[in-house]
C-alpha positions as CSV (number, residue, x, y, z in Angstrom):
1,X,2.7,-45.9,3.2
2,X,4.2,-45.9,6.5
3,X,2.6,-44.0,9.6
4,X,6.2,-42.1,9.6
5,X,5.7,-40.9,5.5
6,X,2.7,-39.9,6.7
7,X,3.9,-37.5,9.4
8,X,6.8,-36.6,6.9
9,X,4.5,-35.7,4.2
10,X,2.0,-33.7,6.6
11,X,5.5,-31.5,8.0
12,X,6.2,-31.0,5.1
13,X,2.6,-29.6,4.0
14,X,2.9,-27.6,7.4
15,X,6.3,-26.1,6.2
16,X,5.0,-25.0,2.9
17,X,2.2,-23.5,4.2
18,X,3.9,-21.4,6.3
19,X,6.3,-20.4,4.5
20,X,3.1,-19.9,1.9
21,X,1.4,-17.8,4.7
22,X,4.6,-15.6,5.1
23,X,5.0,-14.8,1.6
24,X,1.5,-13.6,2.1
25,X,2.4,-11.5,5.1
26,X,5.2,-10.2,3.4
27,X,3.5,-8.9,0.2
28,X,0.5,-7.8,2.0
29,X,2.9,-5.7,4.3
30,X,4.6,-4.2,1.4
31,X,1.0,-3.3,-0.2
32,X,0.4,-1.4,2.7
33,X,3.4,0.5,3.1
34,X,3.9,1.9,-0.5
35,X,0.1,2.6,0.0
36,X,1.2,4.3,3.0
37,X,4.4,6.4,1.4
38,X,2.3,7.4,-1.8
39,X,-0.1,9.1,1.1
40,X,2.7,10.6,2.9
41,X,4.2,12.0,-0.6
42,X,0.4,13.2,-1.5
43,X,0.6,15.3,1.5
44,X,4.0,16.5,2.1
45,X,5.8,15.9,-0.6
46,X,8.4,13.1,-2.1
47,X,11.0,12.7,0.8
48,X,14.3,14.3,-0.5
49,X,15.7,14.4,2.7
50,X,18.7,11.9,3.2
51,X,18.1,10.9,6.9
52,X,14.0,10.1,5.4
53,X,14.5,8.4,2.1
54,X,16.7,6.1,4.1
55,X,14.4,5.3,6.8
56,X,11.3,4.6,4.0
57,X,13.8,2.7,2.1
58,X,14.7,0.8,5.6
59,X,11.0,0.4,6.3
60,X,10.1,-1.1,3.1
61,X,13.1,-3.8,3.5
62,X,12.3,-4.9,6.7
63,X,8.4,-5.4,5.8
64,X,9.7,-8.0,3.4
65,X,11.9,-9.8,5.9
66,X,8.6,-10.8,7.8
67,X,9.0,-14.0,8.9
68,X,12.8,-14.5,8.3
69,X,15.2,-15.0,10.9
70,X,15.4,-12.2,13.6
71,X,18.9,-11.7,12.3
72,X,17.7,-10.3,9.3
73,X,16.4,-7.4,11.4
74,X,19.8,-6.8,13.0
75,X,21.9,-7.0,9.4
76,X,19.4,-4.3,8.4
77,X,20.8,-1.7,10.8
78,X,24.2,-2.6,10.8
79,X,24.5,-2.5,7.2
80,X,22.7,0.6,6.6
81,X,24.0,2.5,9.6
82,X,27.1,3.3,8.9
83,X,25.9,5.0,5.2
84,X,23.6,7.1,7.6
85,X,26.0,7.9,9.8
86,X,28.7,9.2,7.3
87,X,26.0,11.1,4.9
88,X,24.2,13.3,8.3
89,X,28.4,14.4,9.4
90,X,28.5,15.4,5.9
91,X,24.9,17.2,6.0
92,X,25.6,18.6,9.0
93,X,29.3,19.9,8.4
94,X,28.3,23.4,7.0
95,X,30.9,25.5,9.5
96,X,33.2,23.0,9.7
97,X,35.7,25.1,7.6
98,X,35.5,28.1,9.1
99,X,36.4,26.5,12.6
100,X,39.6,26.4,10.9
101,X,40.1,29.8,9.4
102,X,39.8,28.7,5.8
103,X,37.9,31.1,3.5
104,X,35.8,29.9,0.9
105,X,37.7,29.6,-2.3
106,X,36.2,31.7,-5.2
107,X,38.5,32.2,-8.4
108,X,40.4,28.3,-9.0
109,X,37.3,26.5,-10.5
110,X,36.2,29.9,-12.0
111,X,39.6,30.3,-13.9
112,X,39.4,26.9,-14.6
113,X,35.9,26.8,-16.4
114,X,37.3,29.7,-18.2
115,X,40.6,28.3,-19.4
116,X,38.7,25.3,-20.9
117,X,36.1,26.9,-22.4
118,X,37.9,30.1,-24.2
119,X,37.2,32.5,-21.1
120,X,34.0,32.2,-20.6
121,X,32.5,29.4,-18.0
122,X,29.5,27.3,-19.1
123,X,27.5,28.5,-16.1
124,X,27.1,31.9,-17.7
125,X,26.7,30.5,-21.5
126,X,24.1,28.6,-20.0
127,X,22.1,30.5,-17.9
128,X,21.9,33.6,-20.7
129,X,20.3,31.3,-22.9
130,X,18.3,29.1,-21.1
131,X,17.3,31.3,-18.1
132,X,14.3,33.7,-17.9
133,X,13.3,35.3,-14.5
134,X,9.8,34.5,-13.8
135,X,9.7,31.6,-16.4
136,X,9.3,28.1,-15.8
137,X,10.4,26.1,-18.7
138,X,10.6,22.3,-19.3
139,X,13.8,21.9,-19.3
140,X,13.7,23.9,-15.8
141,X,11.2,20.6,-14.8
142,X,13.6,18.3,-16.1
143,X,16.3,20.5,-14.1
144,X,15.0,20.2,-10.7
145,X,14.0,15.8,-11.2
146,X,17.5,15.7,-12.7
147,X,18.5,17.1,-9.6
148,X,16.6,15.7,-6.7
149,X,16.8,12.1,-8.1
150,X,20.4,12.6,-6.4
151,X,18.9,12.3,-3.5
152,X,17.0,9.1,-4.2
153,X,18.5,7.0,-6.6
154,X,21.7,5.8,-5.1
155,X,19.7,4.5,-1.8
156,X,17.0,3.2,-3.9
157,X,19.7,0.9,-5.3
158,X,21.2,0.3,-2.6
159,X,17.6,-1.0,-1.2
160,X,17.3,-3.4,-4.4
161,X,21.0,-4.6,-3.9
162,X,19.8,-5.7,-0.3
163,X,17.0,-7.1,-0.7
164,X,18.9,-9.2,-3.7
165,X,22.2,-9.8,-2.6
166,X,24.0,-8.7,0.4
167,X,27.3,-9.0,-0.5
168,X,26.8,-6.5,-3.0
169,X,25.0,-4.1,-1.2
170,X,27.8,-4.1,1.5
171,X,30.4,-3.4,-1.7
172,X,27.8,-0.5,-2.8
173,X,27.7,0.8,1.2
174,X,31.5,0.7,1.2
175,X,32.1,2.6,-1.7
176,X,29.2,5.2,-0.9
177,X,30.7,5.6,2.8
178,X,34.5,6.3,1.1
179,X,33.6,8.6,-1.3
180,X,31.2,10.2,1.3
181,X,34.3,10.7,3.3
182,X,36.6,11.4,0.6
183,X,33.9,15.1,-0.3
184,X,33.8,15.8,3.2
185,X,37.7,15.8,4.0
186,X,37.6,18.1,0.6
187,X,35.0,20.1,1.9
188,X,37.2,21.1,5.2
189,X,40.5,21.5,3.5
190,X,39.2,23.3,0.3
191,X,35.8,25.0,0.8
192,X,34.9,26.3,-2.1
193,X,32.0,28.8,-3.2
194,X,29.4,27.8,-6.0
195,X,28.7,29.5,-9.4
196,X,25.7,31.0,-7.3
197,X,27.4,32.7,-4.8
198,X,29.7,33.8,-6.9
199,X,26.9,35.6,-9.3
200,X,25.5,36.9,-6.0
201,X,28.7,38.6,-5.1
202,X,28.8,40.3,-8.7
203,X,32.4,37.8,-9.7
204,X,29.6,36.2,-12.6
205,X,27.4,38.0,-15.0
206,X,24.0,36.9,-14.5
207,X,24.0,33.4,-13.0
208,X,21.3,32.5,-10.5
209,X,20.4,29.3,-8.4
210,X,17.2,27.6,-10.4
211,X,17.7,24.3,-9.2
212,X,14.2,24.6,-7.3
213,X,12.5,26.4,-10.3
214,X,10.6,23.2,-11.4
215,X,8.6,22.7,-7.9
216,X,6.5,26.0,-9.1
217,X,5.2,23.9,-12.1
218,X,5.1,20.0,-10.2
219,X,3.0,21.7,-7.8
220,X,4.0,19.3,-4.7
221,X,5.1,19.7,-1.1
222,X,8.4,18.4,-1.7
223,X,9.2,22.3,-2.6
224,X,9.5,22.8,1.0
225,X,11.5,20.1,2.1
226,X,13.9,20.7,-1.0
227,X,14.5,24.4,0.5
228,X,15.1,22.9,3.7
229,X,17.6,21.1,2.7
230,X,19.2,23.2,0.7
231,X,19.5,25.4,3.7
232,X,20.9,23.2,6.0
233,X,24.2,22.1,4.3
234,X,27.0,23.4,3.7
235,X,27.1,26.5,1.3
236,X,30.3,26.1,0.1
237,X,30.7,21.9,-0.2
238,X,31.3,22.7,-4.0
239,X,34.5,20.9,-4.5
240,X,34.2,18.1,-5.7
241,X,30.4,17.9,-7.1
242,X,29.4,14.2,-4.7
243,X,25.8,14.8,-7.1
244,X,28.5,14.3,-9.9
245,X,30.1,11.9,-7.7
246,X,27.3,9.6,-6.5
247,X,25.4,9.6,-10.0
248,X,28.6,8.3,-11.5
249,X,29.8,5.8,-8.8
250,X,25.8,3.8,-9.6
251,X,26.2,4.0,-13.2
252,X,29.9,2.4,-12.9
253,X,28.9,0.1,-9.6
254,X,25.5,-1.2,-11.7
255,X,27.4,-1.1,-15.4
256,X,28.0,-5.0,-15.2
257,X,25.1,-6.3,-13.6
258,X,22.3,-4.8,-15.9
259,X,21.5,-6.1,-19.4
260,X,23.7,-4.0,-21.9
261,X,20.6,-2.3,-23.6
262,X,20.3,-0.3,-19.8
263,X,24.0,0.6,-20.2
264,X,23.6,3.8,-22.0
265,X,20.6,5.1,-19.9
266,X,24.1,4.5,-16.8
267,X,26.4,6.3,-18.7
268,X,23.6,9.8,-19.7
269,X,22.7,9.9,-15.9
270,X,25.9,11.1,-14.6
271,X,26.3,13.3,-18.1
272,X,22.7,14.4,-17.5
273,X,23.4,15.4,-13.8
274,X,26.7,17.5,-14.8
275,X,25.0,19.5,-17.1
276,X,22.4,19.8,-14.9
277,X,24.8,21.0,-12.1
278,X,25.9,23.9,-14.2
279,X,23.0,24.9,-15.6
280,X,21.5,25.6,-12.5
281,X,24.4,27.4,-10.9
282,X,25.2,24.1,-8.3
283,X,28.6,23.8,-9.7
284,X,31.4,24.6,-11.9
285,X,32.2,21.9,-14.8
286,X,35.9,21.6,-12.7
287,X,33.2,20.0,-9.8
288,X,31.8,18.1,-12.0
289,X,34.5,17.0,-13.3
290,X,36.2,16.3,-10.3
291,X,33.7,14.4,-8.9
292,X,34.0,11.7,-11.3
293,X,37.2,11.4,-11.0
294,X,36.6,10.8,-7.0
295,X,34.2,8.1,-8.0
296,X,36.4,6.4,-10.3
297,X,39.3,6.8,-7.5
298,X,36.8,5.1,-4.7
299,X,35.8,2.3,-7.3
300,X,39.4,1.5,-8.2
301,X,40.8,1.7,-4.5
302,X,37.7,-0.3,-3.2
303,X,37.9,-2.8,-5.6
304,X,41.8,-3.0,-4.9
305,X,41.0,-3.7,-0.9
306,X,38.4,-6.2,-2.0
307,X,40.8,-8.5,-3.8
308,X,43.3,-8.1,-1.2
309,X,40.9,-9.4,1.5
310,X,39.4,-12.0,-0.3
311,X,41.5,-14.7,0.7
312,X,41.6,-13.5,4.3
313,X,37.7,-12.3,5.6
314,X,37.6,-11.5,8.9
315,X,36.9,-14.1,11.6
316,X,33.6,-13.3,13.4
317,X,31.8,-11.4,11.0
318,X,28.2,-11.0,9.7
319,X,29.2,-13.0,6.9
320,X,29.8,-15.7,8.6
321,X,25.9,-15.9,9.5
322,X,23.7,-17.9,7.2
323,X,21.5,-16.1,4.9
324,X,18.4,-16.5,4.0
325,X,19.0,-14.6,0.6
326,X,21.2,-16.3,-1.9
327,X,20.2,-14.3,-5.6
328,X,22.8,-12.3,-6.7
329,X,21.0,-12.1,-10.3
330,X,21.5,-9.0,-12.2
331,X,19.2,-6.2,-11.6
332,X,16.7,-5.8,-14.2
């Protein structure tokens, strides 16, 4: 063996090592911060709040791309920033409307529900047999998770698609930031007042807002943080349903790239979050319903753009910069 093998063998040693010692670093790193977010959660809750689920989910993603390329760093904001952009305007668009001079619309989705379901809307059907004041039931737990997993799951997927492929992450991103858009132009054109406004205002018999009913029983801190946010939106963001929405854009984004026996678990999540909706006295069935129809729309048009593109990506882009992530295996 020749003194240069030698000195090739021991770089390449040197190479594995490191990248050995990274891998470490990286898993180490990752230890420490879900050690650090189950503390957090212990003591003030599960973060339900957009803006803070984001930057966790952020955190964690850039703990594994220790050691990578700087670049990694800077494809990590600009992929994620314009989601967070897009999701605070529509957080923070309660008032918008009435700038305008547009009441809140009360009686469409009302008739509507009523029409379908031989005058009487499921809200009510609902609520007088599954509601009790003062009583928490399990279904009331499995109410509230239903519910706040809104507010998690699509960025925890989106977090999985980046860390395992980045080209469909940005397809995710793109279709989260139209549809995003899509509920908030609604939302100033056509505000629209919830079943439990309308009960408050005497227009339904007996419906009430429970979607916070379950925190008495899980006994966390998140209770507060979900009131919070409940208070800081926009009251009368009702039409179209983007918890409908959102929870059926990731079961019809993920339906081809999970194993088919996960397929039906996709397709009872959105079903599972409309009945939640209207149990609860979040939204009308016409909501519901109307928010997947939005998704559907933003899945079809996107996919439409995407094809029409392909043979023409723009010059100068991210993509053009090498990656140091190549999977683009199905999520498991």
């Amino acid at each position: 063996m020749s003194a240069t093998d030698i000195a090739h063998v021991a770089s390449e040693r040197r190479d594995g090592s490191q990248f050995l010692s990274w891998a470490v670093a990286r898993r180490c790193a990752l230890v420490l911060y879900f050690a650090a977010l189950g503390a957090w959660s212990a003591y003030y809750g599960i973060p339900v709040q957009r803006e803070l689920v984001v930057l966790w989910i952020c955190g964690a993603l850039a703990c594994a791309s220790i050691g990578r390329h700087p670049r990694e760093i800077l494809r990590l904001v600009l992929d994620w920033l314009p989601m967070v952009v897009v999701l605070s305007a529509y957080d923070f668009s309660r008032g918008a409307a009435d700038s305008f001079g547009i009441g809140a619309h009360v009686h469409p989705m009302m008739d509507f529900d009523r029409f379908v379901f031989f005058g009487h809307t499921p809200t009510e059907w609902l609520q007088a047999h599954l509601y009790q004041p003062g009583v928490v039931h399990w279904w009331d737990v499995a109410f509230t998770l239903t519910y706040t997993s809104y507010f998690i799951v699509p960025f925890t997927v989106g977090g999985l698609l980046w860390a395992r492929d980045r080209a469909a992450f940005r397809r995710f991103a793109n279709r989260v930031v139209a549809l995003a858009l899509a509920g908030l132009a609604t939302y100033i054109a056509f505000p629209a007042a919830p079943p439990w406004m309308a009960g408050e205002t005497g227009l339904l018999e007996g419906v009430h807002r429970t979607t916070a009913d379950g925190w008495s029983v899980l006994g966390t801190g998140t209770a507060g943080l979900f009131s919070e946010g409940q208070a800081s939106v926009n009251l009368v963001a009702a039409v179209p349903s983007l918890h409908s929405a959102f929870t059926a854009l990731v079961a019809m984004f993920l339906w081809r790239r999970v194993r088919p026996w996960v397929r039906p678990l996709l397709a009872l999540y959105p079903l599972a979050m409309g009945l939640t909706l209207i149990a609860t006295g979040e939204h009308y069935f016409f909501d519901v319903l109307l928010g997947w129809l939005y998704a559907g729309a933003v899945m079809a048009a996107c996919a439409w753009w995407e094809r029409r593109r392909a043979a023409c990506p723009l010059p100068g882009s991210l993509d053009a910069w090498p990656s140091t992530r190549t999977s683009s295996s199905p999520i498991r």
